[in-house]
Backbone as numpy.savetxt, mean C-alpha at the origin, in Angstrom:
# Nx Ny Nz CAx CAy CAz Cx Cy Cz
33.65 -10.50 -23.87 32.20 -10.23 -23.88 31.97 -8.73 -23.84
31.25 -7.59 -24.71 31.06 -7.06 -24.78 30.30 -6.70 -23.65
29.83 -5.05 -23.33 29.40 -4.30 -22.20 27.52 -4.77 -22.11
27.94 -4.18 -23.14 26.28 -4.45 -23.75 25.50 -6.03 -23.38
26.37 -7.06 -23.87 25.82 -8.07 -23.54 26.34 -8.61 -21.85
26.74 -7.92 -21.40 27.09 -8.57 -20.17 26.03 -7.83 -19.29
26.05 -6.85 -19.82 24.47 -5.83 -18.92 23.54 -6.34 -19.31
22.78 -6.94 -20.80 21.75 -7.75 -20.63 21.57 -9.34 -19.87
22.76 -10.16 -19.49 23.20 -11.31 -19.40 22.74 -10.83 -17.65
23.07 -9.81 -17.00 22.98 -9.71 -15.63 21.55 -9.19 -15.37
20.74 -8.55 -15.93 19.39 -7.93 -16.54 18.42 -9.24 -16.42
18.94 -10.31 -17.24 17.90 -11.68 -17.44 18.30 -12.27 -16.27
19.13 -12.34 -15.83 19.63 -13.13 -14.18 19.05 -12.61 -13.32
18.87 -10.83 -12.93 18.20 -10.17 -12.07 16.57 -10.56 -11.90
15.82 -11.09 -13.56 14.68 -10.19 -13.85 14.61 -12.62 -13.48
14.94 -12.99 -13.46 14.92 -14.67 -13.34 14.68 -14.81 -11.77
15.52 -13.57 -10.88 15.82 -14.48 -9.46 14.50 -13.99 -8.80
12.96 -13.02 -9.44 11.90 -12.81 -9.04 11.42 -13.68 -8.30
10.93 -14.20 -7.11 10.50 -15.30 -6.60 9.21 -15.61 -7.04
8.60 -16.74 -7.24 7.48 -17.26 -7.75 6.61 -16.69 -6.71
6.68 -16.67 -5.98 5.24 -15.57 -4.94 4.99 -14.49 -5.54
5.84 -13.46 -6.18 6.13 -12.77 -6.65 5.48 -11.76 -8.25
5.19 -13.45 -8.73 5.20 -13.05 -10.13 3.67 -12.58 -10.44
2.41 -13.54 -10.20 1.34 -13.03 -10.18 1.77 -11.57 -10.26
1.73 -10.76 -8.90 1.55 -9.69 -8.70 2.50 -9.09 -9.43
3.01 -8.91 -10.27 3.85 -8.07 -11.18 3.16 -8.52 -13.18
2.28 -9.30 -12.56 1.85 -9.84 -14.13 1.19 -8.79 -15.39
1.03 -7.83 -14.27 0.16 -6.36 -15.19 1.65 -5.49 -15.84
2.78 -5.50 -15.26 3.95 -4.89 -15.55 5.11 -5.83 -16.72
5.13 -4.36 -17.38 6.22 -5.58 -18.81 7.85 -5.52 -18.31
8.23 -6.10 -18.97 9.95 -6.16 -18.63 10.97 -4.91 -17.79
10.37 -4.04 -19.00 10.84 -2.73 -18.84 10.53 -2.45 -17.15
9.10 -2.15 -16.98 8.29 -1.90 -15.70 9.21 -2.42 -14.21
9.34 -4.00 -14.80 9.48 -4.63 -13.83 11.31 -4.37 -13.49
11.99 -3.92 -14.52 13.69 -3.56 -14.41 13.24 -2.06 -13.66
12.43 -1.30 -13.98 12.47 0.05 -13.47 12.36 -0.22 -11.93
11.27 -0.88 -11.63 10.88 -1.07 -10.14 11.89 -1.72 -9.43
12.46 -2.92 -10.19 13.39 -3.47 -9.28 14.55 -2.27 -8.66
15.02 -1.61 -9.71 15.66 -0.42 -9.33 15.63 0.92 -8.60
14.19 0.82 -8.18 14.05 1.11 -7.16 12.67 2.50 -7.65
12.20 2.62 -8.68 11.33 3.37 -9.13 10.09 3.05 -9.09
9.13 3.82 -8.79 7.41 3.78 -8.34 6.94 3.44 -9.64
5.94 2.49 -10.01 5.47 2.34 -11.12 4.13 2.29 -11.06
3.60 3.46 -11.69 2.06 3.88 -11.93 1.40 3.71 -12.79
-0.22 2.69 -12.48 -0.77 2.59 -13.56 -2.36 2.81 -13.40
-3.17 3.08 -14.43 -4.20 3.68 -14.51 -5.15 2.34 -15.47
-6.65 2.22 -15.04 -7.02 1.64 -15.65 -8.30 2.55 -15.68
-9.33 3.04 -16.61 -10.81 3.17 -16.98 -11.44 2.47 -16.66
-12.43 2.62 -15.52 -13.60 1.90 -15.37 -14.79 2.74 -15.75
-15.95 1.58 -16.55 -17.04 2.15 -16.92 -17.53 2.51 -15.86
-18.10 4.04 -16.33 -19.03 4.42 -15.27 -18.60 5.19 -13.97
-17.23 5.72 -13.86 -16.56 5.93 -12.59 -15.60 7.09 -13.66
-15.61 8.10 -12.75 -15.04 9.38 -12.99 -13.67 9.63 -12.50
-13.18 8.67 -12.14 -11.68 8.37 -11.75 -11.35 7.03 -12.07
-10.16 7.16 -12.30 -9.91 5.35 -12.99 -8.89 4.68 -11.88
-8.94 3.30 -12.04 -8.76 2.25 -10.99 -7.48 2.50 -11.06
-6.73 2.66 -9.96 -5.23 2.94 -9.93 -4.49 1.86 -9.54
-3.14 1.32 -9.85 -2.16 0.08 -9.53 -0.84 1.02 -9.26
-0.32 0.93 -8.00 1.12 1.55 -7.94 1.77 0.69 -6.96
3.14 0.10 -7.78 4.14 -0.73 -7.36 5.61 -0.26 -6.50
5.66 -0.38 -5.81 7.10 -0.06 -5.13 7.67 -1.79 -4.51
8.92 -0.92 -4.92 9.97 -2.19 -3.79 10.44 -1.53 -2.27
10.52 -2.01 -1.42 10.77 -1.71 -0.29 11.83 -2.07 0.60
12.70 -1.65 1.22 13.94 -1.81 1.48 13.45 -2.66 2.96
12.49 -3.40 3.34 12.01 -4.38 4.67 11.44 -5.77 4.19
11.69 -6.46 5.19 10.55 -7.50 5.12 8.79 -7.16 4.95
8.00 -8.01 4.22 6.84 -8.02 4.07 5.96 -8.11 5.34
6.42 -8.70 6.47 5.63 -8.30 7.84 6.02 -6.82 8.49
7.35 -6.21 8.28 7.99 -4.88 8.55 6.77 -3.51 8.11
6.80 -3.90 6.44 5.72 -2.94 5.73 4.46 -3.35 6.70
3.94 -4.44 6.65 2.43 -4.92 7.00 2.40 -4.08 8.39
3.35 -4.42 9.54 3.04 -3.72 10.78 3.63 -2.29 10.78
3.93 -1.45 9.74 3.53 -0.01 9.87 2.84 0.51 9.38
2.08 -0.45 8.09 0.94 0.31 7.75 -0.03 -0.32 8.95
-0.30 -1.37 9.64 -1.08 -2.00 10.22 -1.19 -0.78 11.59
-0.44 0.21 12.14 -0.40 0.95 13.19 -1.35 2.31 12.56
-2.64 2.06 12.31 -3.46 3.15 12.03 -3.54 4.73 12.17
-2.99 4.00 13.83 -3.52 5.30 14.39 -2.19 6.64 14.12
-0.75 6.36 13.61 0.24 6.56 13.41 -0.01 7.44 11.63
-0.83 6.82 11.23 -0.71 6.98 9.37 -0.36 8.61 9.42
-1.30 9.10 10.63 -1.60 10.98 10.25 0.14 11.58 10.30
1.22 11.00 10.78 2.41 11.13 10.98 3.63 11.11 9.74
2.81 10.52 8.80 3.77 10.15 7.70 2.86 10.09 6.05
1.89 10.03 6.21 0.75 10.15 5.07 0.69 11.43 4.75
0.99 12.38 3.34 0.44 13.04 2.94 -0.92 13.50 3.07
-1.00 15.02 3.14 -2.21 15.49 3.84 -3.32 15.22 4.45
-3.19 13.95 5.67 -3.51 13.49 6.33 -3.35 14.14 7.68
-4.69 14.90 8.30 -4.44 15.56 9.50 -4.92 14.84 10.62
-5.83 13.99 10.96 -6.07 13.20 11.61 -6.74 11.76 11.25
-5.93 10.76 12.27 -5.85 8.98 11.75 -6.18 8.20 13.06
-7.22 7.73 13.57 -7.74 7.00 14.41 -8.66 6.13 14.51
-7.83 5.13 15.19 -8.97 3.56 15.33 -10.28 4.27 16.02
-11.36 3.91 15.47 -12.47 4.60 16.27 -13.43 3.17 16.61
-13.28 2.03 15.90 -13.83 0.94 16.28 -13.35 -0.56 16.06
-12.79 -1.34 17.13 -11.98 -2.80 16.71 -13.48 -3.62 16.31
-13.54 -4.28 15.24 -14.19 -5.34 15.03 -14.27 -6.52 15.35
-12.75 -7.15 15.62 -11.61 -8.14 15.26 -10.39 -7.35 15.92
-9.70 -8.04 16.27 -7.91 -8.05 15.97 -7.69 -7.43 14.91
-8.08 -7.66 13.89 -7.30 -7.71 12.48 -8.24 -6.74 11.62
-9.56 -6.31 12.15 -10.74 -5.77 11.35 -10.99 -4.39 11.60
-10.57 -3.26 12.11 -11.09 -2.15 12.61 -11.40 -0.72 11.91
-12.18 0.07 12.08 -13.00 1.23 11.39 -11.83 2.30 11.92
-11.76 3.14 11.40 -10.53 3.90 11.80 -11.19 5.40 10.78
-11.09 6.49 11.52 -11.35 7.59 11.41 -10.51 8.56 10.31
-10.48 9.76 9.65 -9.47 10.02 8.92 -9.64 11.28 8.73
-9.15 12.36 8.54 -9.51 13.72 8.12 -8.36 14.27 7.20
-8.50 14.44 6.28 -7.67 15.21 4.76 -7.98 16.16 4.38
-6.64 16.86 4.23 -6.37 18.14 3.39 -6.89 18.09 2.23
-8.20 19.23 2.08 -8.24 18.88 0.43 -8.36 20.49 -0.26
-7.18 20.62 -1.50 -7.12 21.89 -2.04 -8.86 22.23 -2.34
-8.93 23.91 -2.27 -10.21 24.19 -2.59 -11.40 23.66 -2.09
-11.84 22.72 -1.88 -12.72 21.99 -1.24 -12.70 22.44 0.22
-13.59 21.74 1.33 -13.12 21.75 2.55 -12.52 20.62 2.76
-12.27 20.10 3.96 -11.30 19.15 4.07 -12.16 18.38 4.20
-11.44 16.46 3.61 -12.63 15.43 3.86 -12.44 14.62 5.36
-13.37 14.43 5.61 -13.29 13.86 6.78 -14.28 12.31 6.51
-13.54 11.08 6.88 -14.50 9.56 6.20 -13.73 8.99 7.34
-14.71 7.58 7.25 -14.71 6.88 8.00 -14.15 5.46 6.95
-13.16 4.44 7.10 -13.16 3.37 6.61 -13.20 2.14 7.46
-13.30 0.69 6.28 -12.85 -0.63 7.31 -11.56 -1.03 6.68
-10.76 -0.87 7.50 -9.32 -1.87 7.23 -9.58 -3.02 7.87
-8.85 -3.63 7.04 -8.58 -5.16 7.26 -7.20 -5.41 6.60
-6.45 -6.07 8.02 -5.02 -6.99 7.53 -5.43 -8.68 7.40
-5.10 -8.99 6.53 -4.54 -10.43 6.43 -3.11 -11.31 6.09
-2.93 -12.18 6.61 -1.93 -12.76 6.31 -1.63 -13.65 4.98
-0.76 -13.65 3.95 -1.32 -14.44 2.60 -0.03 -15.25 2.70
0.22 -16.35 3.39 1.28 -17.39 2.89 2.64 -16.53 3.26
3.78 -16.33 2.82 4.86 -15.42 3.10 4.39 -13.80 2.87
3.27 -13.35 2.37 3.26 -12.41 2.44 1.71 -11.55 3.19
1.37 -10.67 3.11 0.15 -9.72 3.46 -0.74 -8.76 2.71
-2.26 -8.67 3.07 -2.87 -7.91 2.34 -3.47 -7.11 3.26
-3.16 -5.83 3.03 -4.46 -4.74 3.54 -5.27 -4.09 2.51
-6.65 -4.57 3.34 -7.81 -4.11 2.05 -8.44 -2.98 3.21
-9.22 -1.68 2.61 -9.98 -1.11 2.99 -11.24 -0.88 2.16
-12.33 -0.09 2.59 -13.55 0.21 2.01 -13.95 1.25 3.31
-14.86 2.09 2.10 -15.34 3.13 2.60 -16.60 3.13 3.32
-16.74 3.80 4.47 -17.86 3.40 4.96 -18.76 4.59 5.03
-18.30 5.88 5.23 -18.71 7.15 5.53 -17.72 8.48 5.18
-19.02 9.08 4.49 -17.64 10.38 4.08 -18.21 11.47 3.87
-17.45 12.66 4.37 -18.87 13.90 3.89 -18.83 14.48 1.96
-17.94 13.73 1.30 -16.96 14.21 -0.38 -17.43 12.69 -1.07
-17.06 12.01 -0.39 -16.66 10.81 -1.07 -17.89 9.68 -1.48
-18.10 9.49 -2.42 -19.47 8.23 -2.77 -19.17 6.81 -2.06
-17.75 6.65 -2.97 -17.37 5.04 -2.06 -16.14 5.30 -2.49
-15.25 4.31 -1.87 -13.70 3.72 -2.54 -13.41 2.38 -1.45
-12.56 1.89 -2.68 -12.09 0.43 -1.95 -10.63 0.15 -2.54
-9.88 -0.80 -2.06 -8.80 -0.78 -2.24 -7.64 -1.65 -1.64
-6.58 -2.17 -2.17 -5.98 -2.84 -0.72 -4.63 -2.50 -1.41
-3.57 -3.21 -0.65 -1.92 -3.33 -0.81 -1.70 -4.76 -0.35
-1.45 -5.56 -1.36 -0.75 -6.53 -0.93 1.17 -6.66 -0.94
1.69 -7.04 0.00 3.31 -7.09 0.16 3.32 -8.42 0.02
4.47 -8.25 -1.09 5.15 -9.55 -0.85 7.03 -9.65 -1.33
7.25 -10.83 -0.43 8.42 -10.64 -0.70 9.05 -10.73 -1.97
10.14 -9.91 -1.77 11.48 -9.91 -3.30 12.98 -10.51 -2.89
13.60 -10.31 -2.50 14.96 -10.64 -2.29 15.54 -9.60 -1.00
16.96 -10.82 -0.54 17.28 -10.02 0.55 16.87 -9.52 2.04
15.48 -9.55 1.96 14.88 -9.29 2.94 14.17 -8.25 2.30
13.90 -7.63 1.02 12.94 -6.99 0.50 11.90 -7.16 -0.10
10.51 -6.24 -0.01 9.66 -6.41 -0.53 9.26 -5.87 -1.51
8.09 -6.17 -2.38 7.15 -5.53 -3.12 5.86 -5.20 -3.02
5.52 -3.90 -2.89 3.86 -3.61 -2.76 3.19 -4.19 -3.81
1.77 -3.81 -3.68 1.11 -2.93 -5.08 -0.16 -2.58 -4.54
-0.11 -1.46 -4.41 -1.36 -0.73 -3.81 -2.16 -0.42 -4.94
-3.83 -0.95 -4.66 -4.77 -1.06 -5.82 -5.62 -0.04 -4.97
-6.38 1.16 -6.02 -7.59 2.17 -5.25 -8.26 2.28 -6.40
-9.72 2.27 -5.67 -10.54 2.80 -6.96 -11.89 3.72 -5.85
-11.66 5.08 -6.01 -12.69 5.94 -5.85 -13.02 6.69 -6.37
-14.37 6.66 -6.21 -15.63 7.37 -6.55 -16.19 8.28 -5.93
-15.70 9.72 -6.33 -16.04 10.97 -5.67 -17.24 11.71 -5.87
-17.49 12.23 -5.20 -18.88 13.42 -5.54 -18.70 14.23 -6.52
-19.83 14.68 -7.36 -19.58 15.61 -8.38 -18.93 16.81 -8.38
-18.89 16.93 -7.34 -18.19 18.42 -7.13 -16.50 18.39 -6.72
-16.50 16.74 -6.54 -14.42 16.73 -6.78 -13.92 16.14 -7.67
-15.15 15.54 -8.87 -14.73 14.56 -10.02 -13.56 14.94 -10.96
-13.97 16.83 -11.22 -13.29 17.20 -12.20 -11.90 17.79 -11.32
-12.47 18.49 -10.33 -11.11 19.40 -9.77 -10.10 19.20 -9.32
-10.67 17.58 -8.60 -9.24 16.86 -7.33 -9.26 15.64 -8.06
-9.16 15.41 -9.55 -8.86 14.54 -9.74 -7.27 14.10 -10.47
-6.60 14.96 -10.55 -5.28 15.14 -10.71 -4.65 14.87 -9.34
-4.74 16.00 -8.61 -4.19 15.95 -7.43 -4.61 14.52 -6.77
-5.49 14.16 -6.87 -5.55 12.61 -6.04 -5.14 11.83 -6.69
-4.77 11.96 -7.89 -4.27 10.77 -8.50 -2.55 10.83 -8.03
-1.91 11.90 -7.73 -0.76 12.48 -7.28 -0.53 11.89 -5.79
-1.34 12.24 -5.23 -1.73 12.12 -3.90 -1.19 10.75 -3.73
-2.18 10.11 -4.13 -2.00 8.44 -4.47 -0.72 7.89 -4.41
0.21 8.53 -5.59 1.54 8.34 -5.52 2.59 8.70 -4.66
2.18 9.71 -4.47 2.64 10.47 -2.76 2.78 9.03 -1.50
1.06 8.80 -1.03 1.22 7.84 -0.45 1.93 6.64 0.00
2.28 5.95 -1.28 3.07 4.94 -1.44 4.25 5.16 -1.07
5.05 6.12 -1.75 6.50 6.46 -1.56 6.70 6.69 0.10
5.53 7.54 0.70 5.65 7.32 1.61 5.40 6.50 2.75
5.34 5.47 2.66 4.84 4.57 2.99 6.20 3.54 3.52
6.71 3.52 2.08 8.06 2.93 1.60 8.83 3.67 2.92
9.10 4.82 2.43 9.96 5.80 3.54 10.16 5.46 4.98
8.49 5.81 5.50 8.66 5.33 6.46 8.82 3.91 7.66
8.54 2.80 6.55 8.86 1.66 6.87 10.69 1.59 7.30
10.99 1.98 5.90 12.83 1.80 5.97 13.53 2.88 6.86
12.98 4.30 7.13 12.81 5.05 8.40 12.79 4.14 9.25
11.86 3.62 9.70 11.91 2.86 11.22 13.06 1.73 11.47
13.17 1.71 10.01 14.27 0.17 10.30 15.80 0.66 10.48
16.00 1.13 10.22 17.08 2.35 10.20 16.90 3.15 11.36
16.44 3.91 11.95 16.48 4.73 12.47 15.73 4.38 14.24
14.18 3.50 13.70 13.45 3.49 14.98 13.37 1.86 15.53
14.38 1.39 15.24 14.66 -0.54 15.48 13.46 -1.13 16.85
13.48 -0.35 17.86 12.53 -0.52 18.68 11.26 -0.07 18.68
10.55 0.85 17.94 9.91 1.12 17.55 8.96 0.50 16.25
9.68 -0.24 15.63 9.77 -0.95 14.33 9.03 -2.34 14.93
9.59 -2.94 16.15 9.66 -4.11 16.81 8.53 -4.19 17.70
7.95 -3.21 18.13 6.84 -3.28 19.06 5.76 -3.05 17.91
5.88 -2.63 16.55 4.68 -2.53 16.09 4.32 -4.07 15.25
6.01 -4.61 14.62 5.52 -6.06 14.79 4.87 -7.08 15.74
5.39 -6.98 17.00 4.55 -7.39 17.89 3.18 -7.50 17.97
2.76 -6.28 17.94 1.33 -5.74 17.53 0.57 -6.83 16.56
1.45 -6.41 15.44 0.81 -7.30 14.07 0.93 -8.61 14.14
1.53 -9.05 14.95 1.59 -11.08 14.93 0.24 -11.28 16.01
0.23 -10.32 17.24 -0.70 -10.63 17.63 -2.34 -10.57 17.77
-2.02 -9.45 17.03 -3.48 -9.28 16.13 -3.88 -10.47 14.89
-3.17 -10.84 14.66 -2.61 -12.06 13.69 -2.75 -13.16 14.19
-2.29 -13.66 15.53 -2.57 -14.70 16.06 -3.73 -15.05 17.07
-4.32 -13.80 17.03 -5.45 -13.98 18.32 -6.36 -14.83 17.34
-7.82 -15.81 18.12 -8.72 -16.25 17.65 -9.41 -15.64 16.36
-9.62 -14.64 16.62 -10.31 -14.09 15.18 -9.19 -13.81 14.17
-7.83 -13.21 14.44 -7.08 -13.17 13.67 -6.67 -14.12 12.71
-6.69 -15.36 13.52 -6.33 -16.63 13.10 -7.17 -16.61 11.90
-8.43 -16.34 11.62 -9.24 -16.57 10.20 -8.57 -15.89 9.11
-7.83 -15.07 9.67 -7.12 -13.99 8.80 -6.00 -14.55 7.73
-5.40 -15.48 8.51 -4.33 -16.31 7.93 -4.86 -17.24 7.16
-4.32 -16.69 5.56 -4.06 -17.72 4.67 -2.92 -18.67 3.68
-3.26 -20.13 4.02 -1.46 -20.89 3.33 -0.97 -20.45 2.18
C-alpha cells in the first residue's frame, strides 16, 4: 500500500471517529477545516451581517481537557483578568442564579481609552457537553455584543469549542479596532485553550476546586433549569 493512500485511509478513519455530539457543531467547517483543527489548529471564520460594522465571528479549537474542565475555567469569572488578553480587570459584580451572573470587565484598548462594560454570563449544561452565552449589558465604547462557546466533547478526554461573537461598536471603534478585535478574538480562544490544559498539567488542585464550583452551581435549584438532556 502506498504512503499516500495509507495517509488518506488513516485521514477517513480519524475524520469517521468524530462523535455524533460533535458533528452539528463542526457543520460550518469543510474536510480540510475539520483535519486542520483536529490537529490541533484554531480555525477562524467570519460571517457579514447586514447592518453591523463588524462581522459575526466562529472560532474553533480542540482542547487538550474534558468539556466540564474547559466549562469550569471559563465558568471562574472572576479569574478571566489572569489569562485573557488585555483584560485588566474581571469581576462577578452580581449573582442572579448559580449559573446566571453580571460580571464586570475593563480592557486594554489601543488608541481609544480603555473599555470598561458590564455583561450577563450564563453557563449551561447541554447533554455531555456545555454552553456559555453572554450579552452585553453596559459599556462606555460598545453598542451591544452577544455571544457564547459551546464545548463539546472529541476523543480521549478531549474537547471542542466554538466560540460565536457578534459586536457592535460605536462609531468611533468601527473602523480603527476593528482588526485588532477581530485578532483579539483569536487571541482569546487560544488562550483559553492554554489555560485550561495549564491547570490540568500544572494546577490539578486548582483545576478540581473550580470543577467543584461548576457542578454546584449546576446542581443547585436554579442551576438545575440550566441542565439540558
Amino acid at each position: 500500500m502506498t504512503r499516500v493512500r495509507l495517509t488518506f485511509l488513516c485521514l477517513a478513519a480519524y475524520l469517521l471517529a468524530w462523535p455524533a455530539a460533535t458533528a452539528g457543531l463542526l457543520d460550518d467547517l469543510s474536510r480540510d477545516q475539520r483535519q486542520k483543527l483536529a490537529g490541533g489548529d484554531l480555525i477562524f471564520l467570519e460571517q457579514d451581517i447586514s447592518g453591523k460594522p463588524w462581522p459575526k465571528v466562529r472560532i474553533y479549537k480542540r482542547i487538550k481537557a474534558t468539556p466540564e474542565e474547559v466549562a469550569a475555567v471559563f465558568f471562574d469569572y472572576d479569574q478571566a483578568k489572569t489569562f485573557i488578553p488585555d483584560v485588566l480587570e474581571s469581576k462577578i459584580s452580581k449573582k442572579i442564579t448559580a449559573s446566571v451572573m453580571e460580571v464586570d470587565y475593563a480592557v486594554e484598548v489601543p488608541i481609544l481609552s480603555d473599555e470598561v462594560y458590564t455583561a450577563r454570563n450564563e453557563m449551561k449544561a447541554l447533554g455531555e457537553g456545555y454552553q456559555a452565552s453572554w450579552t452585553l449589558l453596559r459599556a462606555l465604547q460598545t453598542k451591544a455584543a452577544e455571544g457564547n462557546m459551546l464545548i463539546e466533547p472529541f476523543e480521549n478526554g478531549t474537547s471542542v469549542i466554538r466560540y460565536t461573537n457578534l459586536v457592535t461598536p460605536s462609531s468611533g471603534m468601527a473602523k480603527i479596532l476593528k482588526i485588532p478585535a477581530l485578532s483579539r478574538m483569536q487571541k482569546t480562544v487560544l488562550a483559553i485553550g492554554q489555560k485550561v490544559e495549564q491547570q490540568k498539567s500544572k494546577n490539578p488542585a486548582e483545576l478540581a476546586a473550580q470543577v467543584a464550583r461548576l457542578r454546584e452551581a449546576l446542581d443547585s435549584p436554579a442551576g438545575e433549569a440550566n441542565k439540558k438532556p
